[in-house]
Chimera marker file (.cmm) of the C-alpha trace (Angstrom):
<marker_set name="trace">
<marker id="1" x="-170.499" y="-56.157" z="-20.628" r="1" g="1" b="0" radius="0.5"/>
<marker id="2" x="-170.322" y="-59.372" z="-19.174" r="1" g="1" b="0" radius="0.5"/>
<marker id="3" x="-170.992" y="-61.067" z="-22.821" r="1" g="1" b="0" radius="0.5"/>
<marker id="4" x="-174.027" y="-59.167" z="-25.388" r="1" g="1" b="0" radius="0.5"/>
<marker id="5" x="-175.367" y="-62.925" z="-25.260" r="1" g="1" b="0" radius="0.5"/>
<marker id="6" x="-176.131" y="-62.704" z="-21.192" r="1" g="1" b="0" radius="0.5"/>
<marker id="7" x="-178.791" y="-60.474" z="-21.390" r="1" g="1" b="0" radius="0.5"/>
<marker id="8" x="-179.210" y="-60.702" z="-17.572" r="1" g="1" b="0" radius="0.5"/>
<marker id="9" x="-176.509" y="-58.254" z="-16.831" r="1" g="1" b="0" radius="0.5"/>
<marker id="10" x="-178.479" y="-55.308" z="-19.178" r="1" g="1" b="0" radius="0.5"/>
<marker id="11" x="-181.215" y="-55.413" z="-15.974" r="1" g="1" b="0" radius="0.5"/>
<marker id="12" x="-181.110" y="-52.753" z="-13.603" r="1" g="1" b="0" radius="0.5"/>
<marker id="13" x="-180.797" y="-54.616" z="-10.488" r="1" g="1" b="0" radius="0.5"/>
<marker id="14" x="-177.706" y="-55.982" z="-11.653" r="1" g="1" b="0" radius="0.5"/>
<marker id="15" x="-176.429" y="-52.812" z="-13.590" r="1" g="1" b="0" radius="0.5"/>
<marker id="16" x="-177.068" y="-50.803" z="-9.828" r="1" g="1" b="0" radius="0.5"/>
<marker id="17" x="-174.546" y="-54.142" z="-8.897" r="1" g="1" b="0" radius="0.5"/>
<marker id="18" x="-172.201" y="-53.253" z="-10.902" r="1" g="1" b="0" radius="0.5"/>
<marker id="19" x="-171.737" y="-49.496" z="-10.461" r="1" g="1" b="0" radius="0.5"/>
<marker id="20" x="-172.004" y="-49.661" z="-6.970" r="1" g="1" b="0" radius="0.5"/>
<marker id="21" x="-169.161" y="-52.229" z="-7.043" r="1" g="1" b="0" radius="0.5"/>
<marker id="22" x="-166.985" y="-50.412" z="-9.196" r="1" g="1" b="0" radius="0.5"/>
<marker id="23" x="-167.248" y="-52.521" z="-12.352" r="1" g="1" b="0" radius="0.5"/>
<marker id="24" x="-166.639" y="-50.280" z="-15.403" r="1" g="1" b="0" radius="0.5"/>
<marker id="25" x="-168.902" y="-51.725" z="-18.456" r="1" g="1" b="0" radius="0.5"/>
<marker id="26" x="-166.888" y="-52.037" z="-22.085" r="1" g="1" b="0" radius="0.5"/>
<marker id="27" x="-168.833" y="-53.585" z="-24.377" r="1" g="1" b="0" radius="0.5"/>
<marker id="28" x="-166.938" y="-52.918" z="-27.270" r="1" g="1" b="0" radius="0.5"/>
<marker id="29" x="-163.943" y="-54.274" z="-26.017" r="1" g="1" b="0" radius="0.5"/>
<marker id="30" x="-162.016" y="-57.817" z="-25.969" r="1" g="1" b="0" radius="0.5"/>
<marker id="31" x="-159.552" y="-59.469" z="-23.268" r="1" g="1" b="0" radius="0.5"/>
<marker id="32" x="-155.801" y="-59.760" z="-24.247" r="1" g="1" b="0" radius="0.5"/>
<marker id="33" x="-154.442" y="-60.708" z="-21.555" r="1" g="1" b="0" radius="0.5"/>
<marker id="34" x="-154.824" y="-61.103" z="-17.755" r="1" g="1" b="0" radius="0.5"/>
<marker id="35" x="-151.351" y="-60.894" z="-15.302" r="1" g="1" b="0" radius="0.5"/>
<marker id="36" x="-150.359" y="-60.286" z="-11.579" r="1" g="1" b="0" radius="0.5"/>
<marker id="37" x="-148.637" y="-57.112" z="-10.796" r="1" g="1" b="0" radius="0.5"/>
<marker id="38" x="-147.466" y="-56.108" z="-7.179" r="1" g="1" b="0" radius="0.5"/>
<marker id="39" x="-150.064" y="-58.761" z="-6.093" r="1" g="1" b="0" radius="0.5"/>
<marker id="40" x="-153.321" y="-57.911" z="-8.312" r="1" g="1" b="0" radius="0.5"/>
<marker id="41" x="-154.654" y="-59.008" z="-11.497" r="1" g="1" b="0" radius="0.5"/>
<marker id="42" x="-154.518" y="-56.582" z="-14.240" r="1" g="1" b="0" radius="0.5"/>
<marker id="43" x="-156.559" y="-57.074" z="-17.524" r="1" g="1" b="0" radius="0.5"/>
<marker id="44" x="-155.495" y="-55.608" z="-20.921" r="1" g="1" b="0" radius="0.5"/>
<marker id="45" x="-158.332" y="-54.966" z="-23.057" r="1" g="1" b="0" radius="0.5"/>
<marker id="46" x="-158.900" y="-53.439" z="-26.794" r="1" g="1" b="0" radius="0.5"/>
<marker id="47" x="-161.341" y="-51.784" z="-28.247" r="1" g="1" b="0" radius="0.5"/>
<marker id="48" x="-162.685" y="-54.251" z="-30.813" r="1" g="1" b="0" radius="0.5"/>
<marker id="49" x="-163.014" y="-51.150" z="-33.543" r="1" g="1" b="0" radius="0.5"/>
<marker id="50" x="-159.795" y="-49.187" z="-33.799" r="1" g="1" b="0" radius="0.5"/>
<link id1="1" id2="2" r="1" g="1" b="0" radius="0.2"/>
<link id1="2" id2="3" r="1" g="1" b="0" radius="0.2"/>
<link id1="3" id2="4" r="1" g="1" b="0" radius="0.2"/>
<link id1="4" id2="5" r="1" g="1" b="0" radius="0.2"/>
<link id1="5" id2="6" r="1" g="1" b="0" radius="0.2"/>
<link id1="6" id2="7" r="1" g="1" b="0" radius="0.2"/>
<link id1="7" id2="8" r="1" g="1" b="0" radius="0.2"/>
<link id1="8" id2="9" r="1" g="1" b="0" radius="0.2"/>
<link id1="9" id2="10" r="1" g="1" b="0" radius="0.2"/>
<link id1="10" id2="11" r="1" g="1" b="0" radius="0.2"/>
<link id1="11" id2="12" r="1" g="1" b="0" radius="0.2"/>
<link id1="12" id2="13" r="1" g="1" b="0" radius="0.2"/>
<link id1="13" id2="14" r="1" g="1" b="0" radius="0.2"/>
<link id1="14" id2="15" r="1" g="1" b="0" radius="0.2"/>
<link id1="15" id2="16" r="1" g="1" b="0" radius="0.2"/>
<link id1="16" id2="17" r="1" g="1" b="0" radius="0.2"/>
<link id1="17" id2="18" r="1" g="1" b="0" radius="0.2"/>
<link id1="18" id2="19" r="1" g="1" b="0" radius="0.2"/>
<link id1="19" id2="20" r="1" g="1" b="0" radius="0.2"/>
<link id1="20" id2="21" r="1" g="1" b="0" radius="0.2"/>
<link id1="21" id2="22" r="1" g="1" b="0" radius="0.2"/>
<link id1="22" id2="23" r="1" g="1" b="0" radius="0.2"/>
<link id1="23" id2="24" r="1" g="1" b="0" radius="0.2"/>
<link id1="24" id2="25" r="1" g="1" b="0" radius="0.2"/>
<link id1="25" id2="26" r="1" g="1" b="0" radius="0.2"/>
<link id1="26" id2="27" r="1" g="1" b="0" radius="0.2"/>
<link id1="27" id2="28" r="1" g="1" b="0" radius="0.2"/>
<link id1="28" id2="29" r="1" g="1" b="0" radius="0.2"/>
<link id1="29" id2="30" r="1" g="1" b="0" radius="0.2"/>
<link id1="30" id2="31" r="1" g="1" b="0" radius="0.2"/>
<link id1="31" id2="32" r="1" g="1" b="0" radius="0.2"/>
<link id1="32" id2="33" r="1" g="1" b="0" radius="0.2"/>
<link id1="33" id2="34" r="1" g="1" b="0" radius="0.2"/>
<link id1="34" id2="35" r="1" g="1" b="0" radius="0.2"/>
<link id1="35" id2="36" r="1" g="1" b="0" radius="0.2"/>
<link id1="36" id2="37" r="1" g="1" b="0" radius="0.2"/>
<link id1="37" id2="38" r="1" g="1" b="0" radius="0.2"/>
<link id1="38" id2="39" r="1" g="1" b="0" radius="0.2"/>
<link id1="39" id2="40" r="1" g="1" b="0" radius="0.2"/>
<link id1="40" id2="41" r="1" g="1" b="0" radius="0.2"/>
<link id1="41" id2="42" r="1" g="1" b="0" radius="0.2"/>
<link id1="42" id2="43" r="1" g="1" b="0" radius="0.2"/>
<link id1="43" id2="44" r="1" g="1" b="0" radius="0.2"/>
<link id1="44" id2="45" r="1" g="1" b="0" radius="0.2"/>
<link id1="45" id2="46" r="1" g="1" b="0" radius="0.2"/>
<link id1="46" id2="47" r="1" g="1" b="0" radius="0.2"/>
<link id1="47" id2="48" r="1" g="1" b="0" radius="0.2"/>
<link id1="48" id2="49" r="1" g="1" b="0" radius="0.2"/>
<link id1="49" id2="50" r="1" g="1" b="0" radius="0.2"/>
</marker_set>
């Protein structure tokens, strides 16, 4: 999610958003990092419970 504390983005218009965009939802987990590789951002994530 987008932040548990924006409770906007738990609505289904923006939800339908989302999906239809691509975006795959992990609440549980926390950014690391964010770098470029072969000209995209990649962001490394982990699971806030393992």
């Amino acid at each position: 999610m987008v932040g548990h504390e924006v409770h906007g983005t738990l609505y289904p218009a923006y939800l339908e958003n989302f999906y239809r965009a691509g975006v795959r939802l992990t609440p549980d987990h926390h950014l690391r990092e964010i770098r470029r590789e072969a000209g995209a951002l990649v962001a490394v994530v982990h699971n806030a419970h393992r």
